[in-house]
C-alpha positions as CSV (number, residue, x, y, z in Angstrom):
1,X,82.7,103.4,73.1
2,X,82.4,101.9,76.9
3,X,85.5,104.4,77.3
4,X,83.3,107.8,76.3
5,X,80.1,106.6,77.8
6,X,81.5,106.3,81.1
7,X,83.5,110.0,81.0
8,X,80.0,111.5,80.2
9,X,78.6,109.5,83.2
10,X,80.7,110.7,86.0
11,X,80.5,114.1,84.2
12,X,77.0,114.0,84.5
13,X,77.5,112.7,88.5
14,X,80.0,115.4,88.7
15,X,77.2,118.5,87.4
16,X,74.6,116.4,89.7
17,X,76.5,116.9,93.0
18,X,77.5,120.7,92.3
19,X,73.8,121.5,91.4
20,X,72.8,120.0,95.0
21,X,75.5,121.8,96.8
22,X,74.1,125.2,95.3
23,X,73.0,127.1,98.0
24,X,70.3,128.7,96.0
25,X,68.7,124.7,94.9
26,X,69.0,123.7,98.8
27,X,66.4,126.2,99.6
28,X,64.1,126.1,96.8
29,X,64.0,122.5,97.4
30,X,63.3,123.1,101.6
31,X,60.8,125.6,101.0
32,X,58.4,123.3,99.2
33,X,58.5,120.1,101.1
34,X,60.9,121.9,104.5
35,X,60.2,122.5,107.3
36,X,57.3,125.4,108.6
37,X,58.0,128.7,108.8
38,X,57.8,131.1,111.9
39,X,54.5,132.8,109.6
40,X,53.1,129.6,109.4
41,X,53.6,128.1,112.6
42,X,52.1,131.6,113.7
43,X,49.7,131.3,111.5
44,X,48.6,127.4,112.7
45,X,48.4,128.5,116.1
46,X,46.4,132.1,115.8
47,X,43.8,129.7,113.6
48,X,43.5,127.1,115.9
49,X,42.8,129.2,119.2
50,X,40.2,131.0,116.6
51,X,38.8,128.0,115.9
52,X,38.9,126.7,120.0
53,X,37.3,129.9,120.9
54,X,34.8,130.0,118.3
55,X,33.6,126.4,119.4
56,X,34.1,127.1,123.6
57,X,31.9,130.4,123.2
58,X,29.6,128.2,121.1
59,X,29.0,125.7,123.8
60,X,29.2,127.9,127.1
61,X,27.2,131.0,125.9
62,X,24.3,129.4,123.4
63,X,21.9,131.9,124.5
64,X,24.2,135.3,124.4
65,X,25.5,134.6,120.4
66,X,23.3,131.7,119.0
67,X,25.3,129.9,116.7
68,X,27.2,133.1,114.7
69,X,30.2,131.7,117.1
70,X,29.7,128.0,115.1
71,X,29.3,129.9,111.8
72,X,32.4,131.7,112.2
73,X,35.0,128.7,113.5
74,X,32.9,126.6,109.9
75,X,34.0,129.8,107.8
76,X,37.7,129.6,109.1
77,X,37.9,125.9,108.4
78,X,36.5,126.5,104.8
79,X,39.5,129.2,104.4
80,X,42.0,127.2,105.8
81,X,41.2,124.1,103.7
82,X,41.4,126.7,100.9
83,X,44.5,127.8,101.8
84,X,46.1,124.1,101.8
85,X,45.0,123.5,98.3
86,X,46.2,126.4,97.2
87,X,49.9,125.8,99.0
88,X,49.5,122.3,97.4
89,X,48.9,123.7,93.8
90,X,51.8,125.7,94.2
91,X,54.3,122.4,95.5
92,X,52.7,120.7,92.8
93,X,53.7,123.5,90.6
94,X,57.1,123.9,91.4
95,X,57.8,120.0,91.7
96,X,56.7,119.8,87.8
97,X,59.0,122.6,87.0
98,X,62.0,121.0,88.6
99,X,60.8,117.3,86.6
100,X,61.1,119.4,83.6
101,X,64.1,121.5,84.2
102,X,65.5,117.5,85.2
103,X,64.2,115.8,82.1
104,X,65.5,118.7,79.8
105,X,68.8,118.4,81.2
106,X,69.0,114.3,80.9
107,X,67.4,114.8,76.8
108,X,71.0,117.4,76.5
109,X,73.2,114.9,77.8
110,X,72.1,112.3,76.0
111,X,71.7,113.8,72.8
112,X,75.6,115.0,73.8
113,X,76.5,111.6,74.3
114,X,75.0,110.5,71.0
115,X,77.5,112.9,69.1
116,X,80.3,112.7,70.2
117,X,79.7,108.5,70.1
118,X,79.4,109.8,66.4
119,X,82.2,111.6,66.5
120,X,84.6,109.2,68.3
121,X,83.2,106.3,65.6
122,X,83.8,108.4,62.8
123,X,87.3,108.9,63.8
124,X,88.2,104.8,64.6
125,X,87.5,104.7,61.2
């Protein structure tokens, strides 16, 4: 039984290190916790010289705007804090869809284990 139980485990190894050698699982895996993209980094940097702006024209020219300059640099923080929780939902998203694809896999092996234990009982008999 030691004998069969350690086959399936480097079997198992074996199907764990070709899944992270696929190509296609190395970048779904980067793009959720990886590094920024271009778009984003773009994106950071046109928000935050909004944002600069929007507080500079608020503090040197008061009197020309009043404070439409400070409402508009408060409205792009709100959408940029919307815009994190809604790139967080979707890690959080895609992280429990790899815990399940993981946990289905472990529940098939095992329950492949479990019969073939069966199997290699039955026939010591």
């Amino acid at each position: 039984m030691e004998k069969i139980s350690q086959e399936y485990l480097e079997k198992a190894e074996h199907e764990v290190e070709e899944d992270f050698q696929d190509e296609k699982l190395q970048k779904m895996l980067g793009s959720l916790g990886g590094k920024p993209t271009k778009k984003d980094k773009f994106f950071n940097i046109v928000f935050l010289v909004l944002v600069i702006g929007l507080f500079a024209i608020e503090l040197f020219w008061r009197r020309l705007v009043g404070t439409v300059a400070l409402d508009f640099a408060i409205l792009l923080i709100s959408l940029k804090l919307i815009y994190l929780m809604h790139s967080q939902a979707r890690v959080n998203h895609y992280q429990f869809w790899i815990l399940t694809a993981i946990e289905m896999k472990t529940t098939m092996l095992l329950e492949q284990m479990q019969k073939s234990s069966i199997e290699y009982d039955k026939d010591e008999e």
